[in-house]
N, C-alpha and C positions, 0 to 999 in steps of 0.2 A: 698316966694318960693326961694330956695336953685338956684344960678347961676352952672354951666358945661361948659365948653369950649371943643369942641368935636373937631379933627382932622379929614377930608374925603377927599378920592383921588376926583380928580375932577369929576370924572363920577356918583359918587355917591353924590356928591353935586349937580350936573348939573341933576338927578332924582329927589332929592327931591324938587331943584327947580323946575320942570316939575309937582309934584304934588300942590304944591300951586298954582300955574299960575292957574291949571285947575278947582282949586277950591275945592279939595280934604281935601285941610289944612288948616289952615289961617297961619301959621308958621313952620319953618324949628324946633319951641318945641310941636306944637301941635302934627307932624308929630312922632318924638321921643317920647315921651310920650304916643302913639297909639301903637307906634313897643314893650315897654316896657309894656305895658298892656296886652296887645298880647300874648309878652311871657310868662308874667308872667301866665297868663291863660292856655298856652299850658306847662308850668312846673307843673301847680297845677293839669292837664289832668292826664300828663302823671305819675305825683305822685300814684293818687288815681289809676290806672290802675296797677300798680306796687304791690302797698300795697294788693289788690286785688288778684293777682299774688301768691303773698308769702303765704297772707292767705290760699287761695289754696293749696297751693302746701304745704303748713305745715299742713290743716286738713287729712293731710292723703289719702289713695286710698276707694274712694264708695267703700260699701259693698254691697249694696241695691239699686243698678242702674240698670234701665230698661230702656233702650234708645229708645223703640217704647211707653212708656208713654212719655218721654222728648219729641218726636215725635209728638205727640198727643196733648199737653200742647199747643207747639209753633206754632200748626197750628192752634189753637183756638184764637189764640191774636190777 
């Protein structure tokens, strides 16, 4: 595993110490390595939500939309 040498004001050092103490972590890399998986999860979210987006908005305007069948559908689930 690849080493990092990370720089933190003390308040945000002095939390993540606070998380390990409590038992949240076992380390100041377990801790990091959670916050980067995290993110990366909430970049790949918000990816697919995007992509989603576009597709949308590129098929064009319904021609053929009935909003009390869409209505209908979503009270059924």
């Amino acid at each position: 595993m690849a080493t990092m040498n990370i720089s933190l004001p003390e308040p945000m050092r002095n939390w993540v110490q606070e998380q390990i103490e409590v038992g949240k972590y076992a380390s100041s890399s377990d801790y990091v390595r959670d916050l980067i998986r995290k993110d990366q999860s909430r970049r790949e979210k918000i990816k697919a939500m995007q992509d989603a987006i576009t597709q949308g908005i590129n098929s064009g305007i319904a021609t053929d939309f009935n909003i009390d069948k869409l209505q209908e559908m979503l009270d059924n689930e």
